[in-house]
N, C-alpha and C positions, 0 to 999 in steps of 0.2 A: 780392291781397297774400298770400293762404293758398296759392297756387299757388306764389307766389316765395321763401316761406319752406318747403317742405314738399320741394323740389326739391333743395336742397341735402343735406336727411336722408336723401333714398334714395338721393343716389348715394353717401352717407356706407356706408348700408346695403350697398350693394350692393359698396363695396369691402372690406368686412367678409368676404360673405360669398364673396369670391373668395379672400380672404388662406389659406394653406397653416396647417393645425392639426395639432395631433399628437392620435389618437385610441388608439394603445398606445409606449410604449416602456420597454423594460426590455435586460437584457444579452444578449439575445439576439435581438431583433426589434425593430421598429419602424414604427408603421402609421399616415402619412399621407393627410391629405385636403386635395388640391390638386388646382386644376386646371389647372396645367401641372408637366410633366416638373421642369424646372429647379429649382421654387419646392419641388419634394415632396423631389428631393435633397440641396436647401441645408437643408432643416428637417430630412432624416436625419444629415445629417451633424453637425448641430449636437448633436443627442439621442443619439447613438450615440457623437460624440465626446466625450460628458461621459461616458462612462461608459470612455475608456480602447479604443474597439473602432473602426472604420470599417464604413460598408454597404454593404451588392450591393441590390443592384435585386432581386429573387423574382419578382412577379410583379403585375400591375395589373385591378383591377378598375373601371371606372369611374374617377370620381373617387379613386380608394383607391388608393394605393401601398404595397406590402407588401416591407420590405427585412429583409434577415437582416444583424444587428449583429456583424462579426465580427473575431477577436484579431487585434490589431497581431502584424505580425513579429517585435518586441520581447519582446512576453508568451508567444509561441509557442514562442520560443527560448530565454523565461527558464525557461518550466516544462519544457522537453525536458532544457534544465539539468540541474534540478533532480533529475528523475528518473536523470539519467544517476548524479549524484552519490548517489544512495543506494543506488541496485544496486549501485554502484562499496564503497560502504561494506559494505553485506551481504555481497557477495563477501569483501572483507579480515578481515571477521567469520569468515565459515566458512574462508579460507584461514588464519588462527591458532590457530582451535580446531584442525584436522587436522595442525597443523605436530608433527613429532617431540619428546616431552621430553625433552631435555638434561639429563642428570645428571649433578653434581659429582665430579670426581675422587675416588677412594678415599685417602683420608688414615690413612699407616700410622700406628700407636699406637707412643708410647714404650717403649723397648725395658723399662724396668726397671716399667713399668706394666701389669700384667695387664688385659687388654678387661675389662671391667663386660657382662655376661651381665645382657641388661634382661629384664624377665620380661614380657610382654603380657599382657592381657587376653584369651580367646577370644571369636572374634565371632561372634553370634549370625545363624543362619541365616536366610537373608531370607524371609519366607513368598513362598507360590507365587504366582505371579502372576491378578489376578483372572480373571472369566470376564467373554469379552464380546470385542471390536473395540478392534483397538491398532492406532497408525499406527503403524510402524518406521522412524525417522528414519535409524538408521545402524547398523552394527557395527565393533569396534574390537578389537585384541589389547590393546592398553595403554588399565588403565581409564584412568590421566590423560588419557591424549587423549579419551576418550569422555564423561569430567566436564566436561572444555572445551567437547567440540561442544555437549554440554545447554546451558551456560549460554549460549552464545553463541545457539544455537535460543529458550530463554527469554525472553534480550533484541530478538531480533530479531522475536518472534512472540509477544509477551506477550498476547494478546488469546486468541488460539488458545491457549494453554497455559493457560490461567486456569481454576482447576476443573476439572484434571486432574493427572492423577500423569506426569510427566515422569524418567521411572529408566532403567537399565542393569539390563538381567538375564544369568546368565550362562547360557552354554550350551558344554557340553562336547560335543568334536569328535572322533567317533575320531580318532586321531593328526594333529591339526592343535592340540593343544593346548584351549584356553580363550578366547571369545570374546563380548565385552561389547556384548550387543543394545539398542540405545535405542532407549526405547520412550516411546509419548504415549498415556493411554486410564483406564480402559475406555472406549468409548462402548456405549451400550446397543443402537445399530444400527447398520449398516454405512455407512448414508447419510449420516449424521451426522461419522464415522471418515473416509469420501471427503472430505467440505469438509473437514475439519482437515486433510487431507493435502496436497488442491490451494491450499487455502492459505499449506502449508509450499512448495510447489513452485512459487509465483508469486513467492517471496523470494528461490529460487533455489537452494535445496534438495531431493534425491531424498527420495523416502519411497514405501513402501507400506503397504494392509492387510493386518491379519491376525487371522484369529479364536482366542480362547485360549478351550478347551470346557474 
């Protein structure tokens, strides 16, 4: 009687321990223990399809199937999207900071009203710029255009620009006039001035260094 009851439990046992188990799965992988082909795939597919992804087959050990969890077409295509869509935005960014400023037509004065002679302020000399590694974003003949490209650099790279001086300096030309340098810095090394630059120029942006002694 202990034979005929004990018979049943092992082969209970023993399709237990044939049944396909999952031993990892997360969004990138997935490591079954089966011992056939079929039963290891049906259980990847099921752990990799809850997460949004399908498997490849990697590689098999033994009992062990080792499959790589990978992006639907869907999600491939949404994030290649998405990317297209923000360098699409950055670029429009820098092509309206660089666009020419339009100014309003000259509006003659009534004839029986003398101009009003406004008196300004004189502006104060900007101190020199410090000493150390400046990235140079750009140069420009017209400050407004060069106040634009800053802001538009600031918004697009606010991380990089954070705890630093982001200005316009001017530099005169022999006979080329006046020309407004934008500048990103100090940094205190040059290593430091390269990643803030190659991180302007992954946005989509020229720049280079430059040491101010």
């Amino acid at each position: 009687m202990k034979i005929k009851v004990l018979a049943p439990l092992f082969a209970l046992a023993a399709l237990a321990a044939c049944a396909p188990q999952t031993i990892i799965a997360n969004n990138r992988q997935a490591v079954i223990e089966s011992w056939t082909a079929s039963d290891a795939v049906a259980m990847a597919e099921k752990e990799c399809g809850a997460r949004g992804r399908w498997p490849t087959l990697q590689r098999q050990s033994g009992s062990e199937y080792w499959f790589v969890c990978n992006e639907t077409e869907e999600a491939i295509a949404a994030r290649r999207k998405a990317a297209e869509e923000a360098a699409l935005k950055r670029a429009e960014e820098m092509k309206k900071a660089m666009a020419p400023v339009s100014r309003p037509p000259a509006v003659a004065a009534p004839a029986a009203v003398a101009p009003v002679q406004e008196s300004r302020p004189a502006v104060a000399p900007k101190p020199a710029a410090q000493k150390g590694y400046w990235v140079q974003v750009g140069a420009f003949k017209n400050r407004q255009v060069g106040e634009r490209f800053l802001a538009a650099i600031r918004r697009a790279h606010a991380r990089t620009v954070k705890g630093h001086d982001l200005i316009l300096r001017e530099a005169k030309l022999s006979g080329r006039g006046t020309l407004h340098l934008a500048r990103l810095g100090p940094y205190p090394r040059s290593g430091a001035a390269r990643r803030a630059c190659n991180a302007i120029k992954a946005g989509g942006a020229a720049c280079f260094v430059i040491r101010q002694r």
